[in-house]
N, C-alpha and C positions, 0 to 999 in steps of 0.2 A: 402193524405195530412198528416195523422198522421205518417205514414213512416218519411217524413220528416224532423218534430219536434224532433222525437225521434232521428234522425241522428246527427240533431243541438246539443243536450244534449249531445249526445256523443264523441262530437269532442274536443279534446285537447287543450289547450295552445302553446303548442309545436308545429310547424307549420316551414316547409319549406321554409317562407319568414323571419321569426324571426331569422331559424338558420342563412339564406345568410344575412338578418341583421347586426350581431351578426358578422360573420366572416366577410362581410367585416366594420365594425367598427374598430373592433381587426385590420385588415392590415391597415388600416389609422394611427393607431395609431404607429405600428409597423415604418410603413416607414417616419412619423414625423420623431420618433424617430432615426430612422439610417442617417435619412438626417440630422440631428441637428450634430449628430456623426461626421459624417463627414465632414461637413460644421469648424468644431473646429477640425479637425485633420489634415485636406488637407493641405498641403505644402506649404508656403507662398515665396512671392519674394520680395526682398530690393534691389533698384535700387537708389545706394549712386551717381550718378548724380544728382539725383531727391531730395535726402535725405543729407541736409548737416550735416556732423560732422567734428570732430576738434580735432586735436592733439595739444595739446597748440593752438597757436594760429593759425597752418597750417592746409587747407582744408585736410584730409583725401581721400587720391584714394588708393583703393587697388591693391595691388602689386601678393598677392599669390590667387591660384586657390581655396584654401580650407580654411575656418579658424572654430574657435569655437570661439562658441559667448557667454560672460557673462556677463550680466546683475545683477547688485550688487549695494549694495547700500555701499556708502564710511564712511556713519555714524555709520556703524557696529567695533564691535573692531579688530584692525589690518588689516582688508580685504582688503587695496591698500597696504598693506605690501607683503601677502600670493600673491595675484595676482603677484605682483612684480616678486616674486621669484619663481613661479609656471611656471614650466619645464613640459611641454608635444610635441610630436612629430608634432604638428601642430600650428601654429602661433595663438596668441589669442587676441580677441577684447573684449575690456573689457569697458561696456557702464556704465558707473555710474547715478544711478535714481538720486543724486543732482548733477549730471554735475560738479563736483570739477574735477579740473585739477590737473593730475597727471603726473610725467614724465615716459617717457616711457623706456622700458626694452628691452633685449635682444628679449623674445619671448611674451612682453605683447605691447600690443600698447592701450594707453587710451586713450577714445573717449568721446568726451563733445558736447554737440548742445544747440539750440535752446527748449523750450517747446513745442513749436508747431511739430518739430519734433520728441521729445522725445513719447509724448501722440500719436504720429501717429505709431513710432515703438512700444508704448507698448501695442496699442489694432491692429497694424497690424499681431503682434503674439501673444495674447492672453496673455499675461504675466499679473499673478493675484498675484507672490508669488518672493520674493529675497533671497536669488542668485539663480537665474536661466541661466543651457546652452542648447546650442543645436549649431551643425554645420551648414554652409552654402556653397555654393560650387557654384562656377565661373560656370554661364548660356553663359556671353559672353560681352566684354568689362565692365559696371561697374554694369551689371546686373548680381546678384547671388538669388541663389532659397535655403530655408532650407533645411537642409540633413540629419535631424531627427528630432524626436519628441522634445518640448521643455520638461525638466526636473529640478524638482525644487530640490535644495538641501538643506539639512538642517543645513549646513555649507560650508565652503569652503572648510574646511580638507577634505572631500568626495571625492574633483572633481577624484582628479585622478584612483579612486577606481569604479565614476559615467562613466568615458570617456570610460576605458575597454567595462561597459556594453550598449555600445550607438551602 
């Protein structure tokens, strides 16, 4: 019995069930975390049947397989100007946060809704910060899926320096 005692006394903190404790605590928290990652990175779909916008006063159907998308706000200075006149090799939709109507360009097409849908595309892509783009690219009639990370800029004059690295 005194064997015993003195065994008790001698024994650790440190213990084999603390470590698997301990580890897997640490991996719960690990896989929270990559799942939240994820969950805010995964690639989103806009299915403009479902989501109306508006070119002036015409429902908007898209016409090309790819576009890039900017989300901007029109109360910034000049930025339905710069968009106007902003040349890149892919067609651009350009969704203004106050829905002002703007007319449309060679390679800009402006897009105007409802708040109901505006608040749906703007937490359906996470969008925290304006001007923000990111590509989309034709799934299959008016369904299209993101075709890159969304990207915030810190002006407009950027985009075409941003597009290169998308």
């Amino acid at each position: 019995m005194q064997e015993k005692r003195e065994r008790k006394k001698g024994t650790s903190l440190f213990s084999l069930s603390t470590l698997l404790a301990s580890f897997f605590g640490a991996a719960m928290i690990a896989g929270a975390f990559a799942y939240f990652n994820y969950k805010f990175s995964e690639y989103k779909f806009i299915n403009f049947k479902d989501w109306v916008f508006y070119e002036k006063q015409d429902l908007f159907i898209p016409k090309e397989d790819k576009y890039l998308v900017i989300f901007y706000s029109s109360k910034q200075k000049n930025t339905t100007e710069k968009l106007s006149n902003l040349k890149t090799e892919l067609p651009v939709i350009a969704i203004d946060y106050y829905n002002d109507i703007a007319p449309n360009t060679k390679n800009t097409t402006f897009l105007h809704s409802g708040t109901a849908t505006s608040l749906k595309f703007i937490q359906r892509f996470n969008i925290y910060e304006i001007p923000s783009i990111f590509f989309i690219k034709k799934q299959k009639d008016f369904l299209y899926k993101q075709d890159s990370m969304i990207h915030k800029l810190d002006n407009l004059d950027e985009i075409s320096n941003k597009i290169k690295t998308l």
